[in-house]
C-alpha positions as CSV (number, residue, x, y, z in Angstrom):
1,X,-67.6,248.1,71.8
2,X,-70.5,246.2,72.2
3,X,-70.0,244.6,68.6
4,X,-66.8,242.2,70.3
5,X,-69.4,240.5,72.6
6,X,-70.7,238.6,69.5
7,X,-67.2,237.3,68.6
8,X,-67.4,234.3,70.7
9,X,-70.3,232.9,69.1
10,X,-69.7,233.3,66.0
11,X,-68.4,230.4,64.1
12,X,-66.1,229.9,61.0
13,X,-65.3,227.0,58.4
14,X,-62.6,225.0,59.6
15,X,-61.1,224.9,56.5
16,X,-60.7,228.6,56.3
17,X,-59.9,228.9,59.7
18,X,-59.1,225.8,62.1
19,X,-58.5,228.2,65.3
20,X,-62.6,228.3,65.2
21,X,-64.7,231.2,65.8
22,X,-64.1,234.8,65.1
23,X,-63.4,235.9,68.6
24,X,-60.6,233.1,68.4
25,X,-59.3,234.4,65.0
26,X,-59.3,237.8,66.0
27,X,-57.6,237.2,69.1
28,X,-54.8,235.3,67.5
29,X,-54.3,238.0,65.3
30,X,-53.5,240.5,67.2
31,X,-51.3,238.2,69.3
32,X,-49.3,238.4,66.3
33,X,-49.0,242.2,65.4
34,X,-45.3,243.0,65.4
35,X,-43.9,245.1,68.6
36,X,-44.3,248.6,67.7
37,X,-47.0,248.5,65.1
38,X,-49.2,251.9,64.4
39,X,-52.3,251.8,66.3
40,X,-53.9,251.9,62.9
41,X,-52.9,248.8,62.2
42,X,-53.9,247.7,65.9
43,X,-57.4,249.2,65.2
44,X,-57.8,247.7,61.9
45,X,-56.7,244.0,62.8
46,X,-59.3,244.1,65.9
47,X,-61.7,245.4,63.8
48,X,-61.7,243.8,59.9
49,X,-64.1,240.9,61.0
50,X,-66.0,242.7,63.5
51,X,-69.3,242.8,61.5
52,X,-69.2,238.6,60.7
53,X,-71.8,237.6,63.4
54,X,-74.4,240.3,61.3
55,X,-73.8,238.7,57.9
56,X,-73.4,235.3,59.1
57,X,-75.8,232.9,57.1
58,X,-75.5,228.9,56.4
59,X,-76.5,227.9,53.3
60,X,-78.5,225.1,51.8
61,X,-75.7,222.8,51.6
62,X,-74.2,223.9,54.6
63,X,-71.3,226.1,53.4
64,X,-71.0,229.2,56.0
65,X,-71.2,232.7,54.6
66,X,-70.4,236.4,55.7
67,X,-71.4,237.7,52.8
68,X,-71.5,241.6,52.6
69,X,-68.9,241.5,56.3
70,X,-66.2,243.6,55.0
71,X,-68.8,246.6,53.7
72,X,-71.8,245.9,56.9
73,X,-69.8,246.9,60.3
74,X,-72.1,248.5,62.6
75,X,-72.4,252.4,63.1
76,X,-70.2,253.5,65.4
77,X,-72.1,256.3,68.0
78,X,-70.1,258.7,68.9
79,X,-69.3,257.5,72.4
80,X,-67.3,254.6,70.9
81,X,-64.5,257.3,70.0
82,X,-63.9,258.0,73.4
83,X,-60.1,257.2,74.5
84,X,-59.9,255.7,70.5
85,X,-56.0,256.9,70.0
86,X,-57.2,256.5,66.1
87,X,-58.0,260.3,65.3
88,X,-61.6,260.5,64.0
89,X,-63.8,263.1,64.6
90,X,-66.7,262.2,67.3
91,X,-69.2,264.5,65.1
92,X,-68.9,262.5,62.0
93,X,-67.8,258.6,63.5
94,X,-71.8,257.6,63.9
95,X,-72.7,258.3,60.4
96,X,-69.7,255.9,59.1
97,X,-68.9,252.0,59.4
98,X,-66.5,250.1,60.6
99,X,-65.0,249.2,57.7
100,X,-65.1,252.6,56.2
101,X,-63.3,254.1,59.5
102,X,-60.8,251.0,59.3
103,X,-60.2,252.4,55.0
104,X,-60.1,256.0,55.8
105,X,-57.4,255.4,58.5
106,X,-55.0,252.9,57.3
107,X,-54.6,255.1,54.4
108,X,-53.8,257.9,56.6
109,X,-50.4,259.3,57.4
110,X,-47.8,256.3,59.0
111,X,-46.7,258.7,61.5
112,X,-48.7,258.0,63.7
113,X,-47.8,256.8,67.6
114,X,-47.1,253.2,67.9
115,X,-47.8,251.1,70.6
116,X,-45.4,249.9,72.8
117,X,-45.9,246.4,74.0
């Protein structure tokens, strides 16, 4: 996912988020999923701020924003899907964001596998 190599550069308020910038945050997030969560909720914690470098902006009086982040993810092409264990169809995953894949699946059925580590 080409989207991650922007993570690392991207930075965030410190008083918002004192771990710094997005890679950081999302990294530490996911260090603390519970053992045994769905992949859906794997998926969805590496991906909620994955469109933040696109919508980055710093205003006038120097206040960070991401305004637009949670609604702007980047297409996905179909190639992305590939080994995805999240179940979306590769014939429809380009026309659809991030954030509307990362909707569409944590409301889906929590049967789904869970990961083991």
């Amino acid at each position: 996912m080409p989207e991650l190599l922007a993570l690392p550069s991207c930075p965030q308020p410190e008083n918002f988020h004192p771990e710094g910038e997005v890679y950081r945050h999302t990294r530490l997030m996911l260090s603390m999923l519970p053992r045994g969560c769905t992949e859906t909720f794997a998926f969805g914690t590496l991906l909620h701020d994955i469109a933040k470098p696109r919508c980055f902006a710093v205003a006038a009086d120097g206040k960070m924003t991401y305004y637009g982040h949670t609604i702007r993810a980047p297409r996905w092409p179909p190639r992305s899907c590939v080994g995805c264990a999240v179940h979306v169809s590769c014939r429809t995953a380009w026309r659809i964001s991030c954030a509307t894949i990362c909707v569409c699946v944590c409301s889906a059925d929590a049967n789904r596998p869970r990961l083991n580590a």
